[in-house]
N, C-alpha and C positions, 0 to 999 in steps of 0.2 A: 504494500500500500504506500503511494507515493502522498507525503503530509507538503503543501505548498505554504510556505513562509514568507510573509509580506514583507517588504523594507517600510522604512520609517517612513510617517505622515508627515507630511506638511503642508503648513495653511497660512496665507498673508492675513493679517490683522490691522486693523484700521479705525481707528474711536472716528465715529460722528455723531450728529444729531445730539447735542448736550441739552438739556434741559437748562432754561436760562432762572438765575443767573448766572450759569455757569458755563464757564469758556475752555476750549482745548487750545490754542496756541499751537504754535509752529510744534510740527510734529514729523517722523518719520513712522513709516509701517513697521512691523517687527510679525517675525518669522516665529509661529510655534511650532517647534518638534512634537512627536508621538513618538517616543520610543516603544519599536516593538519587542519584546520578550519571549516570544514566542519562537521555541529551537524544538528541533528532532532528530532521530537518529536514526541511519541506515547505514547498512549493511554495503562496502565497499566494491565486492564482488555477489553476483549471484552464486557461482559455487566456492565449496572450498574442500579440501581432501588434507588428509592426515593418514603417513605412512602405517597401516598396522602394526602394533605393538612397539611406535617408537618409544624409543629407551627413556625419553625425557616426558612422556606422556603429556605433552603439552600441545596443543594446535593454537595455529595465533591466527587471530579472525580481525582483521580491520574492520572498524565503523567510524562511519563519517558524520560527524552534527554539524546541521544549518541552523541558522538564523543565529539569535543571540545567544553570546557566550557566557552571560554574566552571572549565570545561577551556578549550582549543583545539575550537575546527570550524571544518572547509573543507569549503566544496563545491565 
């Protein structure tokens, strides 16, 4: 199952329409970010194989995580 993972929102911001008596002044627009948090994990390869009865009994399986890296994951 393939999890698709957005990038980050952004939105121009702009005050108008003040309710008088109150006045906004020289102003510039300002950018908010959305940071997205949202990561997943998959699997690097579709297959993977491990020699029978290797001696080190260990198989190494690559996974690959998108999106944000800023948490905790276990798989």
């Amino acid at each position: 199952m393939t999890r698709f993972i957005t990038s980050d929102l952004k939105v121009t911001l702009t005050l108008s329409d003040p309710t008088p008596p109150c006045g906004l002044g020289v102003q510039n627009p300002s950018t908010l970010t959305i940071l997205n948090s949202d990561s997943s994990v998959s699997f690097s390869s579709t297959y993977y194989s491990q020699v029978k009865n290797a001696l080190n009994g260990v198989a190494t399986i690559d996974i690959i995580r998108s999106g944000s890296t800023s948490g905790f994951c276990s798989v």
